[in-house]
C-alpha positions in Angstrom: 0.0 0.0 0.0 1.1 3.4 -1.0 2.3 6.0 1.8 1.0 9.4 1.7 3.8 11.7 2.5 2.4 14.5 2.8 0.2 12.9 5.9 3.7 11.8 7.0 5.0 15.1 6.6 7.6 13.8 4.4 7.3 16.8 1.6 10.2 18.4 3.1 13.6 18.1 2.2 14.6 14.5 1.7 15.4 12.4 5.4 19.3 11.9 5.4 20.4 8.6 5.4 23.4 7.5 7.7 25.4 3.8 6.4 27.5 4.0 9.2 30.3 6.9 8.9 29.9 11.0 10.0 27.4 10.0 12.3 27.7 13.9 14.0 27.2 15.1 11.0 23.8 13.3 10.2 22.7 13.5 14.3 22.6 17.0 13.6 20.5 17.2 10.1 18.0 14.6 12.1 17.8 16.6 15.2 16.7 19.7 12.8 13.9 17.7 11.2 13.0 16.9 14.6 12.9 20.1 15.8 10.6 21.3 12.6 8.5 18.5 13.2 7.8 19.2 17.3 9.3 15.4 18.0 13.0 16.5 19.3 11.5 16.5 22.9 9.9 12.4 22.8 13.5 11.8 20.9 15.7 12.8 23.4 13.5 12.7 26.9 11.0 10.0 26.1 7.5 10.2 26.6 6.6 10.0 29.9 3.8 7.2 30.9 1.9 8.5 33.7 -0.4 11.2 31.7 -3.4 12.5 30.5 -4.9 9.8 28.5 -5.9 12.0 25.4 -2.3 13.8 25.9 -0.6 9.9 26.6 -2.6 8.7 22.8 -1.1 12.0 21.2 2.3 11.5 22.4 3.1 7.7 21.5 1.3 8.4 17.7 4.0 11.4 18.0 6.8 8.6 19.4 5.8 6.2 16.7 6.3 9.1 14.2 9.4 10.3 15.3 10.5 6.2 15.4 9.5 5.9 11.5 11.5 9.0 10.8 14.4 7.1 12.7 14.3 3.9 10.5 13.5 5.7 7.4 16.8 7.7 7.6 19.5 4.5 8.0 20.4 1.7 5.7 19.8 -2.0 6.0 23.1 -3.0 7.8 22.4 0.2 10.5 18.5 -0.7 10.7 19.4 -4.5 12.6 20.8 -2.8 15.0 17.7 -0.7 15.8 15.5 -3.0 14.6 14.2 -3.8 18.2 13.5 -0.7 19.4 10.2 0.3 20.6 10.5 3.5 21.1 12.5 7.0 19.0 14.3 7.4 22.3 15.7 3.9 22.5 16.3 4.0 18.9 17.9 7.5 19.4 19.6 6.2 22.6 21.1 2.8 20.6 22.7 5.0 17.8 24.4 7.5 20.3 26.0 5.0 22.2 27.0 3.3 19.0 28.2 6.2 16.7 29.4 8.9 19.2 32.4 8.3 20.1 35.8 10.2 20.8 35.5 12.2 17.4 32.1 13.7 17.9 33.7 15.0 21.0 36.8 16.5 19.4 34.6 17.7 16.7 32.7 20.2 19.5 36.2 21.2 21.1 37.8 21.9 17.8 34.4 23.9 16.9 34.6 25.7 20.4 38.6 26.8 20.0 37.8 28.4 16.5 35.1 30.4 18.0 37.4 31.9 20.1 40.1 32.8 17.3 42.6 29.8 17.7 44.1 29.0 14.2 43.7 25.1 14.1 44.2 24.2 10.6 43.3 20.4 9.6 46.6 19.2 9.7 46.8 20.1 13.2 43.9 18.6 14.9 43.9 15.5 12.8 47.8 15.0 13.6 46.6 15.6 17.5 43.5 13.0 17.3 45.9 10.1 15.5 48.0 10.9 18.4 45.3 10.3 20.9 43.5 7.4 19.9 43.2 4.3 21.2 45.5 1.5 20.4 42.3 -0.3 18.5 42.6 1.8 15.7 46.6 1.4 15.8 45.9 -0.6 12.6 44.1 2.2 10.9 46.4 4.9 12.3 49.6 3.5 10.4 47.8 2.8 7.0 46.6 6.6 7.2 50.6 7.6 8.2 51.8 5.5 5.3 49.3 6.5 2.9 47.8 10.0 3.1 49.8 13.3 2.8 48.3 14.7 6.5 48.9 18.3 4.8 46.1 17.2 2.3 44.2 14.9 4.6 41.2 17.2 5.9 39.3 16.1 9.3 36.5 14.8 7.9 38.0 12.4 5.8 40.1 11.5 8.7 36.1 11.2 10.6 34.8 9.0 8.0 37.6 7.1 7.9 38.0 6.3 12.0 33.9 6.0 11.7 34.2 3.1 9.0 37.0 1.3 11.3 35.1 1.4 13.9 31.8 0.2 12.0 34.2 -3.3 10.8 35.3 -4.1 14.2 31.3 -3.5 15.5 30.3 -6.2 12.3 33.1 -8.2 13.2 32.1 -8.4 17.3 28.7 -8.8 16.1 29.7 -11.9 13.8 32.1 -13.3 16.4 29.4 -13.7 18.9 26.9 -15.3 16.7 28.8 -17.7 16.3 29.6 -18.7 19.7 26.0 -18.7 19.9 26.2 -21.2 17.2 28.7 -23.6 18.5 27.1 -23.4 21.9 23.7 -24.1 20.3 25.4 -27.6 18.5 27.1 -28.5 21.8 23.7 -28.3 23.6 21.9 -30.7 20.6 25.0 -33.0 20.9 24.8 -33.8 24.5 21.1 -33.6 24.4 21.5 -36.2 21.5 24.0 -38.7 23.9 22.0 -38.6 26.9 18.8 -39.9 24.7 21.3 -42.6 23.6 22.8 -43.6 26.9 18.9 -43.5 28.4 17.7 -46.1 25.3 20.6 -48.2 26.7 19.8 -48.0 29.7 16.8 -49.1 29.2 17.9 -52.1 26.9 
């Protein structure tokens, strides 16, 4: 069945769609649309359950509106991820925790500093954040040392880059664990499957 947008209030500007790298960059696009459509309060607070019941009915078609908006504006692989949240703040909540990390942080302090007159050029903060990282993106680090001119290498490639790291080791934690759930799922069946033998010769 077709979706009206313009009862969804999608005949604005197109929803941005995040796949996994410049996450501040799209957090701050959503958080406008938000803001146009009256939903940025239910994203970030929550809607609170204890209300009028006519105000309560209001705010969770409000919730489930702002929710759509949230899984309209990710791709598949970021969508699984979401995929079980009920609510736009958990959804919301789920991405933050995922996606803003050390460089949305550097991002606000670099922001800050040039407000104030400091002349940071490029080269300069993303020399000071491949400095400061962790040693899990030590691999990253020294393919960006032996490969990119850092005189040429502007901080938001250097974003997208650390983002996109940080997106393959999530995929491969992800991948590592279901398949632990896998083998301890076969190791379960297999001694399920003895016992049943040893009873039946028992009983023999």
């Amino acid at each position: 069945m077709a979706v009206n947008a313009n009862s969804l209030g999608l005949s604005q500007p197109q929803i941005p769609i995040f796949k996994g790298e410049c996450y501040e960059f799209w957090s701050i696009k959503m958080k406008t649309l938000f803001k146009f459509q009256d939903l940025w309060d239910l994203v970030e607070i929550g809607s609170a359950e204890q209300d009028e019941e006519g105000r309560l009915r209001e705010n969770k078609k409000k919730d489930s509106k702002a929710l759509f908006f949230i899984q309209q504006a990710v791709n598949e692989t970021i969508f699984s991820r979401i995929v079980a949240a009920t609510t736009s703040k958990e959804a919301w909540t789920i991405m933050q925790k995922e996606f803003q990390a050390y460089l949305s942080r550097v991002t606000t302090i670099v922001s800050q500093m040039k407000a104030y007159g400091e002349q940071l050029t490029d080269e300069i903060v993303v020399a000071k954040v491949l400095r400061s990282l962790t040693p899990k993106f030590d691999h990253v680090v020294a393919a960006i040392d032996e490969s990119k001119d850092l005189s040429k290498f502007s901080f938001d490639e250097l974003m997208g880059s650390l983002q996109a790291h940080e997106a393959k080791l999530n995929r491969s934690y992800e991948k590592a664990e279901e398949k632990g759930f896998q083998v301890k799922g076969e190791t379960s069946n297999k001694k399920d499957k003895t016992e049943s033998a040893t009873r039946g010769r028992g009983r023999g």
